[in-house]
C-alpha positions as CSV (number, residue, x, y, z in Angstrom):
1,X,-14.4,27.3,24.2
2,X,-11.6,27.7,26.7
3,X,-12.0,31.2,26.2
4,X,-15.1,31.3,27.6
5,X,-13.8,29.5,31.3
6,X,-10.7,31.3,31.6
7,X,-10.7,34.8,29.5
8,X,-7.2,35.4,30.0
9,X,-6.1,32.9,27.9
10,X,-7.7,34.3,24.5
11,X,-6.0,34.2,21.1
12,X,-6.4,36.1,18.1
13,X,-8.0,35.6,15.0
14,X,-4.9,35.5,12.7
15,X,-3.4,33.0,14.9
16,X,-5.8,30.7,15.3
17,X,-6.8,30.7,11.5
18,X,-3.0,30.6,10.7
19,X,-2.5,27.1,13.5
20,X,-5.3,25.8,11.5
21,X,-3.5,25.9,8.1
22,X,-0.2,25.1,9.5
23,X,-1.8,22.1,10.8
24,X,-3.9,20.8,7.8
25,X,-0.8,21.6,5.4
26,X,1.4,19.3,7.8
27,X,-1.1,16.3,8.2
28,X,-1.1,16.4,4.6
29,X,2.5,16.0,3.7
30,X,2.6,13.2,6.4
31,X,-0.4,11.4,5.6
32,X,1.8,11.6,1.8
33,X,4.6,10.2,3.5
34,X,3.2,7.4,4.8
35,X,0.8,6.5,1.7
36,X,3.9,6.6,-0.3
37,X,6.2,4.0,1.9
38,X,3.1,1.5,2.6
39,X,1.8,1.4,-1.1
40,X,5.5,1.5,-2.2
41,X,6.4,-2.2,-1.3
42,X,8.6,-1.1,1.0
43,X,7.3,-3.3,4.0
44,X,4.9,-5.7,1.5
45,X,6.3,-9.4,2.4
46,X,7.9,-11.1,-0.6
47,X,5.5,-14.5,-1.6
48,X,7.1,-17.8,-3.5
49,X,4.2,-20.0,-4.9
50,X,5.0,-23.3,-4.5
51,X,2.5,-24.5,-7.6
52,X,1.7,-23.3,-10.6
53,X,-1.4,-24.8,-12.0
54,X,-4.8,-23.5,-12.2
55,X,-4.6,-22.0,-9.3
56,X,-1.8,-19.7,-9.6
57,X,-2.8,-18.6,-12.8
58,X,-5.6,-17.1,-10.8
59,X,-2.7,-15.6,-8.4
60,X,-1.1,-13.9,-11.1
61,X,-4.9,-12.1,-12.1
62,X,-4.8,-10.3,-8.9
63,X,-4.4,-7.0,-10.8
64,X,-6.1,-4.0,-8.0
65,X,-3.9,-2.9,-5.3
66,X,-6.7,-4.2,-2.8
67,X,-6.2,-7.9,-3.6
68,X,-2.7,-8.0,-3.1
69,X,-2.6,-5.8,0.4
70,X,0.7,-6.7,2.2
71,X,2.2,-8.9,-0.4
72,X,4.1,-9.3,-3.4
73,X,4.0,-12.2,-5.3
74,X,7.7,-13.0,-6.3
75,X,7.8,-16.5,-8.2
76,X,5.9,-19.6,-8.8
77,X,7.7,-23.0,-8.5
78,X,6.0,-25.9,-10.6
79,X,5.6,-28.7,-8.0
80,X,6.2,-32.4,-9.6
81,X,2.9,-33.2,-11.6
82,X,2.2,-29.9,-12.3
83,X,0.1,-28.9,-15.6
84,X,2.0,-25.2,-15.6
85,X,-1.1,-22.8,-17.0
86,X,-0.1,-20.2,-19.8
87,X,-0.2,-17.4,-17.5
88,X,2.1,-18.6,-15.1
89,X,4.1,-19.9,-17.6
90,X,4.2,-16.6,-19.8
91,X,5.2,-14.7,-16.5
92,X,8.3,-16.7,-15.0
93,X,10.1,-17.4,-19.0
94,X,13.2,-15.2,-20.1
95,X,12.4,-13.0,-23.0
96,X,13.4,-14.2,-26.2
């Protein structure tokens, strides 16, 4: 389009075609990068459950990478009166 204002300016074929893949080729690798470090856990915030009844049984069922966006879920911490839930309580025990 610029070409058309101020003819001068003009650039070849070969160059714009190769700009083009030089540019696509390097959004890629970047937009890699990034996907890479944010998916990663590298800056997901690290989540202690204070609880681990009903409730955080359904915690730990968060199994998609959508539901748990931002945050990793660390530990649960019965609270007193807890009823601890099988799945919590399968989770957070040493292995015989």
């Amino acid at each position: 389009m610029l070409y058309y204002f101020v003819p001068a300016v003009g650039m070849g074929r070969r160059i714009l075609l190769a700009t083009a893949i030089i540019s696509i080729a390097l959004s890629l690798v970047v937009r890699a990068v990034f996907d890479r470090l944010f998916r990663g856990g590298l800056f997901k915030s690290r989540v202690l459950i204070f609880g681990a009844g009903r409730h955080a049984a359904a915690l730990m069922k968060l199994r998609r990478r959508t539901d748990t966006h931002g945050f990793m879920l660390v530990a649960f911490i019965a609270a007193e009166g807890d009823v601890v839930s099988g799945a919590s309580r399968a989770a957070h025990e040493p292995p015989a």
